[in-house]
DRENGU-111866 format. One record per residue (C-alpha): residue number from 1; y negated, x, z negated. Coordinates in Angstrom, 1 decimal, padded with zeros to 4 digits. Layout:
BEGIN
[site NUM; [Y; X; Z]]
...
//
This chain:
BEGIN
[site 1; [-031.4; -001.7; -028.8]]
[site 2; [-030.0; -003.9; -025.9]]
[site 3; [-026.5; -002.3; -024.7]]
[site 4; [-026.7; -001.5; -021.2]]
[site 5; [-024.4; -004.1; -019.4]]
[site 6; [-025.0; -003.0; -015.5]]
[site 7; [-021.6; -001.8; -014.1]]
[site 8; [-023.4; 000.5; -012.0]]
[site 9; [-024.3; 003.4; -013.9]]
[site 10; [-026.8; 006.8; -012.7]]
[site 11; [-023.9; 008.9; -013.8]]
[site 12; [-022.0; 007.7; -011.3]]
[site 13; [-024.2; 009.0; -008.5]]
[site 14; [-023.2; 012.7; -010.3]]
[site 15; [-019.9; 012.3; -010.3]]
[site 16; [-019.9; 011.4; -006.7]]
[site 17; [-021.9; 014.0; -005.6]]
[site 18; [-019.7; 017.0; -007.4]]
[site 19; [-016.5; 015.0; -006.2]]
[site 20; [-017.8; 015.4; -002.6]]
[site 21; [-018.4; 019.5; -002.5]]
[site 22; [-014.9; 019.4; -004.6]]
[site 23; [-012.9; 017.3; -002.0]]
[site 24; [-014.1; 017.9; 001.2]]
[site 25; [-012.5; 021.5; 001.5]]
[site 26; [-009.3; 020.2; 000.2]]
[site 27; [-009.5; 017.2; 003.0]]
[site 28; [-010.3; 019.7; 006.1]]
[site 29; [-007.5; 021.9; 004.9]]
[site 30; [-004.4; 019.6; 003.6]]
[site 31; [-005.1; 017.2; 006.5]]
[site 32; [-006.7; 018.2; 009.3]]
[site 33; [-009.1; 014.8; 008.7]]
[site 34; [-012.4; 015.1; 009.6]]
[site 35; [-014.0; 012.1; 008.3]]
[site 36; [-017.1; 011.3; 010.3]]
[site 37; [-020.6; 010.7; 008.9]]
[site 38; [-021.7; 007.0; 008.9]]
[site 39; [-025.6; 008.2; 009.9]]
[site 40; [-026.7; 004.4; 010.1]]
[site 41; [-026.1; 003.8; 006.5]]
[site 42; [-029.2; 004.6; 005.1]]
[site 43; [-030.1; 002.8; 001.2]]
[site 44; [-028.2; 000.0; 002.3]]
[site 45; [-025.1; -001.0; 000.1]]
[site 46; [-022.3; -001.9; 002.6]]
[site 47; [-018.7; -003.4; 001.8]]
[site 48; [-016.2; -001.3; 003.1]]
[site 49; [-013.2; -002.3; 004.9]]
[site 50; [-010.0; 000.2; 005.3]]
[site 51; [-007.0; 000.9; 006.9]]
[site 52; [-004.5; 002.5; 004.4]]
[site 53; [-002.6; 005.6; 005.5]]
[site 54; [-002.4; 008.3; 002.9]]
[site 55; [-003.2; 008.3; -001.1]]
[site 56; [-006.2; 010.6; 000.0]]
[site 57; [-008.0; 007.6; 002.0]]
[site 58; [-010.6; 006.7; -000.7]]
[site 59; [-011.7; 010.3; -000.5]]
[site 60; [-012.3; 010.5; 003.7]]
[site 61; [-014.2; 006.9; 002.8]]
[site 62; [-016.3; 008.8; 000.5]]
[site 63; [-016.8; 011.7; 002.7]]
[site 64; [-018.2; 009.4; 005.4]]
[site 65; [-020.8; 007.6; 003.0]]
[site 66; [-023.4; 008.5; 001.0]]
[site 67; [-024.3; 007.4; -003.1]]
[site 68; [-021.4; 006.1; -005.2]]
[site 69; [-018.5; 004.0; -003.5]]
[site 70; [-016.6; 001.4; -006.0]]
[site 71; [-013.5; 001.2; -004.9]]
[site 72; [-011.4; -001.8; -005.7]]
[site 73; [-008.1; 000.0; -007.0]]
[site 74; [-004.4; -000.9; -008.0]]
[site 75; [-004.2; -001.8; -011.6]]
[site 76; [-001.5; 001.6; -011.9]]
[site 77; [-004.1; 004.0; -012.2]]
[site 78; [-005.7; 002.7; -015.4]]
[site 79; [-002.8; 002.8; -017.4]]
[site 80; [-002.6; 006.3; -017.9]]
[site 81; [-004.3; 006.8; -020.8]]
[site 82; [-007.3; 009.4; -021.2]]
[site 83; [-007.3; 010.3; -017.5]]
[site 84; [-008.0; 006.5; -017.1]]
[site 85; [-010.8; 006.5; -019.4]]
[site 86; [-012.4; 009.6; -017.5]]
[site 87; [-012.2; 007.8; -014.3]]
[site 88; [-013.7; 004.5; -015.3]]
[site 89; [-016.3; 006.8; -017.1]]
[site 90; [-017.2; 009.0; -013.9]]
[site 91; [-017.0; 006.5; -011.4]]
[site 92; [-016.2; 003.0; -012.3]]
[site 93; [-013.3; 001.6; -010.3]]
[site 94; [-012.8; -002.2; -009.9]]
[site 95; [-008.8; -003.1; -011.2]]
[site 96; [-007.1; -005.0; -009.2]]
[site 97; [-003.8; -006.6; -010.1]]
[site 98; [-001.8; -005.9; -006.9]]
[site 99; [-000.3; -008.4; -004.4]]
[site 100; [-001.9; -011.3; -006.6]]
[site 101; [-005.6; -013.1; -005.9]]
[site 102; [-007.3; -011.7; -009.0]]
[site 103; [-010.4; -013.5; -009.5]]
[site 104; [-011.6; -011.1; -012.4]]
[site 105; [-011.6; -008.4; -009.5]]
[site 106; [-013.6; -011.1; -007.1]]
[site 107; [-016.4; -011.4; -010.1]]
[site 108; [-016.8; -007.7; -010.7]]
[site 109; [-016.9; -007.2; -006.7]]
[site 110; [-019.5; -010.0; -006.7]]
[site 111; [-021.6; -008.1; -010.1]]
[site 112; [-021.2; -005.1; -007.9]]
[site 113; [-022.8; -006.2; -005.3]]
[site 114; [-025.9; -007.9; -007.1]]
[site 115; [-026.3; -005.1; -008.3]]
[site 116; [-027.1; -003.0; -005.2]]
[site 117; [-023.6; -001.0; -004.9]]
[site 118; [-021.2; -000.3; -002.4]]
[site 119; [-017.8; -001.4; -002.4]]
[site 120; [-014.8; -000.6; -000.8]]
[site 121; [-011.5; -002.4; -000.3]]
[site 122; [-008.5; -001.2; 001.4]]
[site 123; [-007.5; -004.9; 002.4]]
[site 124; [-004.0; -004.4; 003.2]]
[site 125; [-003.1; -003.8; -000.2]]
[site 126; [-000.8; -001.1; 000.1]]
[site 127; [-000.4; 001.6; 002.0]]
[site 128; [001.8; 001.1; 005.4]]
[site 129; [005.2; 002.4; 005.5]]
[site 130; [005.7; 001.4; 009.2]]
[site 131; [002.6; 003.3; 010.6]]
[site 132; [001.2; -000.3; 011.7]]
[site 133; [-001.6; -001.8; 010.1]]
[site 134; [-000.1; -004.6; 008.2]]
[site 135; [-000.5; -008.0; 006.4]]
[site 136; [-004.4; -008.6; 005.6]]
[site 137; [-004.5; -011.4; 003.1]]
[site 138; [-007.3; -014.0; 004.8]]
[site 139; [-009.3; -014.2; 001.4]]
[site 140; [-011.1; -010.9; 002.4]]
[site 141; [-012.8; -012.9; 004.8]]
[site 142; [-014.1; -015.3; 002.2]]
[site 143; [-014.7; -012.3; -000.5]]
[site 144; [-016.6; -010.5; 002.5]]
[site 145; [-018.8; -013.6; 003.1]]
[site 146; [-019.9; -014.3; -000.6]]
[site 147; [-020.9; -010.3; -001.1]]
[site 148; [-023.2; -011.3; 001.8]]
[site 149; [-022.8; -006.7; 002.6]]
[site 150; [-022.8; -005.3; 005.8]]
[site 151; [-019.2; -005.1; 006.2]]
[site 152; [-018.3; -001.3; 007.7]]
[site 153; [-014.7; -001.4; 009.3]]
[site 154; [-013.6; 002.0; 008.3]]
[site 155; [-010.6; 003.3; 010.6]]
[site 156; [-008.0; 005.8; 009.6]]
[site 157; [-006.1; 007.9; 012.9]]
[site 158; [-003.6; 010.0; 012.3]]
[site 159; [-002.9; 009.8; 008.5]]
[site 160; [000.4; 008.1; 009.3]]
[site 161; [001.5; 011.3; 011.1]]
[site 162; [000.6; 013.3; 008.4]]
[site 163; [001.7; 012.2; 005.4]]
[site 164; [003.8; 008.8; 005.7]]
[site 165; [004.2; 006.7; 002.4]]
[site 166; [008.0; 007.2; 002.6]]
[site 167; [007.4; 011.0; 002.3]]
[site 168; [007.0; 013.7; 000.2]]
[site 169; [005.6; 016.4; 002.5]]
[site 170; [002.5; 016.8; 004.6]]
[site 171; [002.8; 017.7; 008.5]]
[site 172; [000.5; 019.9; 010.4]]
[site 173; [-001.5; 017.5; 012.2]]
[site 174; [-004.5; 016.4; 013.4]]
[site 175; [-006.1; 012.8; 012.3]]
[site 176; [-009.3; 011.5; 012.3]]
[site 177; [-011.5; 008.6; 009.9]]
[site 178; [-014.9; 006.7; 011.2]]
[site 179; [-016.8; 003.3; 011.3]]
[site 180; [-015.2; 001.4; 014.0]]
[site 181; [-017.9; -001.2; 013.7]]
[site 182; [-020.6; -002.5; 011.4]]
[site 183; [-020.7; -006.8; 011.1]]
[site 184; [-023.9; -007.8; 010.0]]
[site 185; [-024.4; -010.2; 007.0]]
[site 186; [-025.8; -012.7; 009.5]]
[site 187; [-023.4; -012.5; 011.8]]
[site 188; [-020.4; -012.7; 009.5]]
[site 189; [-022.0; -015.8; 008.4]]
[site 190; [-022.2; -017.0; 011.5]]
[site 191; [-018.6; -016.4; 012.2]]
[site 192; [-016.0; -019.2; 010.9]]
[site 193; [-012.8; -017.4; 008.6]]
[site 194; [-010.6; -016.7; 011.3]]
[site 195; [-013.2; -015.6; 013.6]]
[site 196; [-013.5; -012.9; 011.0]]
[site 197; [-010.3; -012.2; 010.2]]
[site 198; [-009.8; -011.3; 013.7]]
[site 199; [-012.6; -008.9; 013.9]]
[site 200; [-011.6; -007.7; 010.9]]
[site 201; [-008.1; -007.4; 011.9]]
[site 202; [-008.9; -006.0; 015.4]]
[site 203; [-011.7; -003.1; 013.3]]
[site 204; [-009.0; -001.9; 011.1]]
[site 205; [-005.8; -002.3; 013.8]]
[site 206; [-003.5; 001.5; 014.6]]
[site 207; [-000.2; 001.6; 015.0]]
[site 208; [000.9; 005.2; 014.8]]
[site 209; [004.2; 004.5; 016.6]]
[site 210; [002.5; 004.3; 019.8]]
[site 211; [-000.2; 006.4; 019.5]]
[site 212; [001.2; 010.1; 020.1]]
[site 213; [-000.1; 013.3; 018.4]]
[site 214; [002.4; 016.0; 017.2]]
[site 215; [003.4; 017.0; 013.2]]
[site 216; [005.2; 019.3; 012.4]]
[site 217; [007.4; 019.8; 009.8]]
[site 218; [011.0; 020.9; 008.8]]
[site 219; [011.5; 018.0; 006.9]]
[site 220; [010.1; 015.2; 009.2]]
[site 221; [012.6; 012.8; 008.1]]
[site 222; [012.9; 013.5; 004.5]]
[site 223; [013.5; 009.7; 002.1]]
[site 224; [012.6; 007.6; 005.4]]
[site 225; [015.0; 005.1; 003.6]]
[site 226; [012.5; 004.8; 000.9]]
[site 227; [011.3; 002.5; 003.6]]
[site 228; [014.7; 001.5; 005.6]]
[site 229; [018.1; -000.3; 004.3]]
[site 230; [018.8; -002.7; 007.3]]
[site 231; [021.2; -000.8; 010.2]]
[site 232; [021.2; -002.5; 013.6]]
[site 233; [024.9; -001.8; 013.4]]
[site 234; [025.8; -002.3; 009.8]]
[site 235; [023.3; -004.9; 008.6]]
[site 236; [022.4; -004.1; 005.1]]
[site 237; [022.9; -000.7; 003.9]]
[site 238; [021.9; 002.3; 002.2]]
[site 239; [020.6; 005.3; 004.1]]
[site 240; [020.9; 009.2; 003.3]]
[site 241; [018.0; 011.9; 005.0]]
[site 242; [018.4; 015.2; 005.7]]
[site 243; [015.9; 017.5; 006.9]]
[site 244; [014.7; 016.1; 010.6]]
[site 245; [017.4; 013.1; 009.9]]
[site 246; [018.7; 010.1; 008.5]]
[site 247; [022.0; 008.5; 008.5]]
[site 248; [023.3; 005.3; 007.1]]
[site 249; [025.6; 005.4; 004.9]]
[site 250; [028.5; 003.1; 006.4]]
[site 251; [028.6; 003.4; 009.7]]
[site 252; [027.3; 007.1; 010.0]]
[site 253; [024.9; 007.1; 012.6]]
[site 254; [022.2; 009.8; 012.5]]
[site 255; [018.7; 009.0; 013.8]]
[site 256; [016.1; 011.9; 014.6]]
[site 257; [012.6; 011.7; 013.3]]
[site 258; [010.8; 014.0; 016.1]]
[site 259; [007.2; 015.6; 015.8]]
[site 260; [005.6; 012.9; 018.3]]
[site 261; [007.0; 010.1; 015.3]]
[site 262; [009.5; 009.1; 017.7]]
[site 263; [013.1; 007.9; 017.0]]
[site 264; [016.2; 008.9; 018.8]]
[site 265; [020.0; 008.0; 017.9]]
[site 266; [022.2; 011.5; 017.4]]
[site 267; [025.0; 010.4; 020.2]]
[site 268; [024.0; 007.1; 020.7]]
[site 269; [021.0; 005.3; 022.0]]
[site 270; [019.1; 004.2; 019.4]]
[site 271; [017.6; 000.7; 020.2]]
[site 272; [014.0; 001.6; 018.2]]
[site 273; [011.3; 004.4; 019.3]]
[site 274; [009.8; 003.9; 016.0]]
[site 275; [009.6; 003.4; 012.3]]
[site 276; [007.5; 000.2; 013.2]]
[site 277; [010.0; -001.2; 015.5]]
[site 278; [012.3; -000.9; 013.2]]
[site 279; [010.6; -001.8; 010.3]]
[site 280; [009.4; -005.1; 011.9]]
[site 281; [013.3; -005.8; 013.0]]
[site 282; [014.4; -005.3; 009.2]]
[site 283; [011.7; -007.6; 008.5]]
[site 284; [013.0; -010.3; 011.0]]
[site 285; [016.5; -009.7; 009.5]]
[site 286; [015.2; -010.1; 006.0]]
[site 287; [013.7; -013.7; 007.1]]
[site 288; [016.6; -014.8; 008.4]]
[site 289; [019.0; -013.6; 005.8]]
[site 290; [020.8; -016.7; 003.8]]
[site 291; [019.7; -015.1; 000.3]]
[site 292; [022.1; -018.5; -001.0]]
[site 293; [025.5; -016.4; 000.1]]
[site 294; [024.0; -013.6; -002.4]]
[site 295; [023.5; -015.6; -005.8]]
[site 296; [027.1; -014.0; -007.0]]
[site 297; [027.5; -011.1; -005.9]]
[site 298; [024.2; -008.9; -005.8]]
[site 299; [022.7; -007.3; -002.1]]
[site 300; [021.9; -003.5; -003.8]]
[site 301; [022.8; -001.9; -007.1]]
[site 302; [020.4; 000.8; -008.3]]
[site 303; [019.8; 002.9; -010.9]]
[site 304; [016.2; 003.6; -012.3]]
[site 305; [014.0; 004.1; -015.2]]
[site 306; [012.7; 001.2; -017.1]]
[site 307; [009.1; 000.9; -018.5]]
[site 308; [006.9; -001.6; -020.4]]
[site 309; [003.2; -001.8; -018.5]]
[site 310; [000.2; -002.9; -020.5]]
[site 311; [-002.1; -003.5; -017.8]]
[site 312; [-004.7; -001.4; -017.8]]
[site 313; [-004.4; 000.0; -021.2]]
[site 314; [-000.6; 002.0; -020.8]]
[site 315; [002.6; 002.3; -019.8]]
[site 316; [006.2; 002.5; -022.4]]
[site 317; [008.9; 004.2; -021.8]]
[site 318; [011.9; 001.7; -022.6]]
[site 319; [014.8; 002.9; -020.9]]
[site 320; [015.7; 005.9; -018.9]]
[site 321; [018.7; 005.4; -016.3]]
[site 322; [019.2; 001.2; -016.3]]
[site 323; [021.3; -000.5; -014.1]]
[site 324; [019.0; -002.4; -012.2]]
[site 325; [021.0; -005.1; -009.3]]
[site 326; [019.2; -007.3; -006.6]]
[site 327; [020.6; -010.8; -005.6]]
[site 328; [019.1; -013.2; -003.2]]
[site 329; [017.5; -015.2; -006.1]]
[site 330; [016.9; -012.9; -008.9]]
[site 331; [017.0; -009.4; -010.2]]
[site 332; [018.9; -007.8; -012.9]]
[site 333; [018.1; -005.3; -015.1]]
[site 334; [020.6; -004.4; -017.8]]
[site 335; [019.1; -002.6; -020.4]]
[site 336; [019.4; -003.2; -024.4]]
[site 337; [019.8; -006.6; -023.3]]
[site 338; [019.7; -008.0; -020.1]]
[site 339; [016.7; -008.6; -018.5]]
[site 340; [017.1; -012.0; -015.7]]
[site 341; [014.0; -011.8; -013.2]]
[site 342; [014.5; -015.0; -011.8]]
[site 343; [012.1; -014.8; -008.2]]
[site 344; [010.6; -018.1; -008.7]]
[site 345; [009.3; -017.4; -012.0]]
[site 346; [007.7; -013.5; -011.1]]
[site 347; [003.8; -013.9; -010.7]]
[site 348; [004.1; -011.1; -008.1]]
[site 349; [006.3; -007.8; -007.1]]
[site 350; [005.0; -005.2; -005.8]]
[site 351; [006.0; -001.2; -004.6]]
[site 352; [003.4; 001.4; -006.3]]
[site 353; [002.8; 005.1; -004.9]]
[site 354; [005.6; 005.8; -002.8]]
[site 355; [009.0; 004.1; -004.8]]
[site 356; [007.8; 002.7; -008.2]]
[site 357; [009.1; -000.8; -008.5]]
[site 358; [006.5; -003.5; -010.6]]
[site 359; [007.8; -006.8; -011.5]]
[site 360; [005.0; -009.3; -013.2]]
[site 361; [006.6; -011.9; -015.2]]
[site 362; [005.3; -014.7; -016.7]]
[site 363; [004.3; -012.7; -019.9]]
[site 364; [005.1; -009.2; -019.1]]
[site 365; [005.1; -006.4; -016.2]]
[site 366; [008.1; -004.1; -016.4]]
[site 367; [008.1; -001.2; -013.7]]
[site 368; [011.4; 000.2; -012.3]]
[site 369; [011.1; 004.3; -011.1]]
[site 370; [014.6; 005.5; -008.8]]
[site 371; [015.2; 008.6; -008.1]]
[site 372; [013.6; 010.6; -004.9]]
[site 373; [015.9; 008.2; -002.7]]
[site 374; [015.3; 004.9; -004.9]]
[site 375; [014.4; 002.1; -002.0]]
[site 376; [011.9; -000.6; -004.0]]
[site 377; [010.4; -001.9; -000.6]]
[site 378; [013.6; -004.2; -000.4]]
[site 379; [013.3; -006.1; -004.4]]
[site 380; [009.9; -006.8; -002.5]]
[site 381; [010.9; -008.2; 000.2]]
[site 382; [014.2; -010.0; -000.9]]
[site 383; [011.7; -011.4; -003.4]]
[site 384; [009.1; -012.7; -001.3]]
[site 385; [011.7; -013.8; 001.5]]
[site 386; [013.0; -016.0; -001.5]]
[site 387; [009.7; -017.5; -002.4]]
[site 388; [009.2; -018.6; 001.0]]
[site 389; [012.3; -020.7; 001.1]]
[site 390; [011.3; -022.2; -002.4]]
[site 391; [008.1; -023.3; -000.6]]
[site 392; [009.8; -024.8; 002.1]]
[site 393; [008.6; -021.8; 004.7]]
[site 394; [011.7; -020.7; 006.1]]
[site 395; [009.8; -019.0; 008.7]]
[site 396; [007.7; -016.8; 006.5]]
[site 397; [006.2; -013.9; 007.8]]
[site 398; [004.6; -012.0; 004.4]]
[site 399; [007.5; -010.2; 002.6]]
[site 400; [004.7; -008.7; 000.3]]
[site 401; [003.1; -006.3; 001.9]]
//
């Protein structure tokens, strides 16, 4: 007998179906969302387009649509053993190796879609740590033409204010998930790249630090410098939050995180009114920065967990509590033996879930897990900062994400 070789599988619709009725009580009540019903879908297979807010987004996606969704997912979640194997059984995710062009993702997207399924693909990559919608990689456009789908732009409100990346705690809060707009096949077609891109761009566009709302919490501030370590004051640093606040760590300045997301200095006028002001500024200070004064003496010294990562198959425990130290070129790892990351050489670096550190090297992946205040956003971007200078971009914008 022939061995099935479809992706798409009937199961599939099952497993969808029973994660619905499971799900949608748990979205109403741990988010407020209310994910709106995409009525004009009908039996038409559609690629969907998201914003990234919260690590519940795939779910208020799949609450809006109808049939199975195959989502295109980070390559993290199928290295977890028998849990993996259950989720590629029941529903059949596409891997993706993050913050690289994976062309083996591209052909299964491309399978997928031949064979009458919908996908969907948060574009950014990651989920935002500013509350902005951030970098969009311009291949989606070309992906998004080739499919040949209905592209639905699917936009997330309010997941920002509820449950930022940096944080482990939920706020009461209101937010809100729809189809922004639908782009024909024809018209996409129609459409040159960055004529795309934009509408794509302009579909998927929020930026929470401007957008009001109120979320409460006790803890509103609580591991912001999982996404912070430049002070306006101090330049690079390491940051400390307590409750509603956060304070750096060498000049002492305390900042207030207030219900409406809004920033104020304790004492001092503080010169951002939000995480995305100042998360753009440490970007612009991170461009700038001559990484060549840091080749000696490294920028951050951390300490973290060390694993072994088998993409897609699992995930070994090498090392717990390594000395792990950034410098403008390279990072450091000093475990058994020392372990020289040279930037030029990593395939890609990336930040998983809210502060797990991967590095892809030539031949292997190692992944670095702090504790609750560990800060991996900055490898990332001292990385990709000094990858742009290698090319010969000193102006680079993408500090990978």
């Amino acid at each position: 007998m022939k061995k099935d070789s479809k992706w798409i599988k009937k199961r599939h619709s099952v497993f969808t179906a029973l994660a619905r009725v499971c799900f949608g009580p748990i979205a109403r009540r741990m988010y407020r969302a209310k994910p709106e019903p995409f009525k004009e879908q009908g039996k038409r297979p559609y690629l969907v387009l998201y914003n990234h807010q919260t690590p519940f987004d795939q779910f208020f996606v799949g609450l809006s649509f109808s049939g199975p969704i195959y989502y295109v997912a980070t390559e993290d979640i199928f290295s977890l053993g028998f849990a993996s194997s259950l989720l590629r059984f029941a529903v059949a995710p596409i891997p993706i190796v993050k913050s690289t062009t994976d062309l083996k993702a591209v052909k299964t997207c491309i399978r997928v879609a031949k064979e009458g399924g919908t996908i969907a693909i948060a574009p950014e990559g990651n989920r935002t740590y500013s509350g902005k919608t951030e970098y969009i990689n311009p291949a989606i456009a070309s992906l998004a033409k080739k499919l040949g789908l209905p592209i639905a732009l699917y936009r997330i409100e309010g997941g920002y204010g509820v449950e930022p990346r940096w944080s482990d705690r939920r706020r009461k809060g209101a937010m809100r998930s729809y189809v922004s707009r639908v782009i024909e096949p024809e018209e996409a077609a129609a459409m040159s790249n960055d004529e795309l891109m934009n509408a794509i761009r302009e579909g998927l566009y929020i930026n929470e630090g401007s957008t009001g709302g109120t979320f409460r919490s006790d803890r509103k501030a609580e591991y912001l410098e999982r996404a912070v370590y430049w002070c306006p004051y101090c330049g690079l640093s390491k940051f400390e939050s307590d409750g509603n606040e956060i304070a750096c760590q060498t000049c002492g300045r305390r900042i207030v995180y207030g219900e409406d997301k809004r920033l104020t200095g304790v004492g001092f006028d503080f010169p951002f009114g939000s995480v995305a002001e100042w998360y753009d500024a440490q970007s612009d200070f991170i461009g700038k920065l001559d990484l060549s004064a840091y080749t000696d003496k490294p920028l951050f010294t951390d300490t973290a967990d060390l694993y072994d990562v088998e993409l897609g198959r699992r995930k070994k425990l090498i090392r717990k509590g390594v000395t792990l130290r950034l410098y403008g070129d390279r990072a450091e790892i000093d475990a058994d033996e020392s372990i020289v990351l040279p930037f030029e050489t990593l395939r890609a670096a990336t930040v998983l879930g809210r502060n797990k550190l991967n590095l892809y090297a030539q031949e292997r992946t190692w992944q670095l897990r702090g504790d609750k205040r560990f800060n991996a956003l900055k490898y990332v971007n001292i990385c990709y900062s000094s990858k742009n200078i290698d090319r010969g971009d000193k102006d680079g914008k993408f500090l990978g994400l």
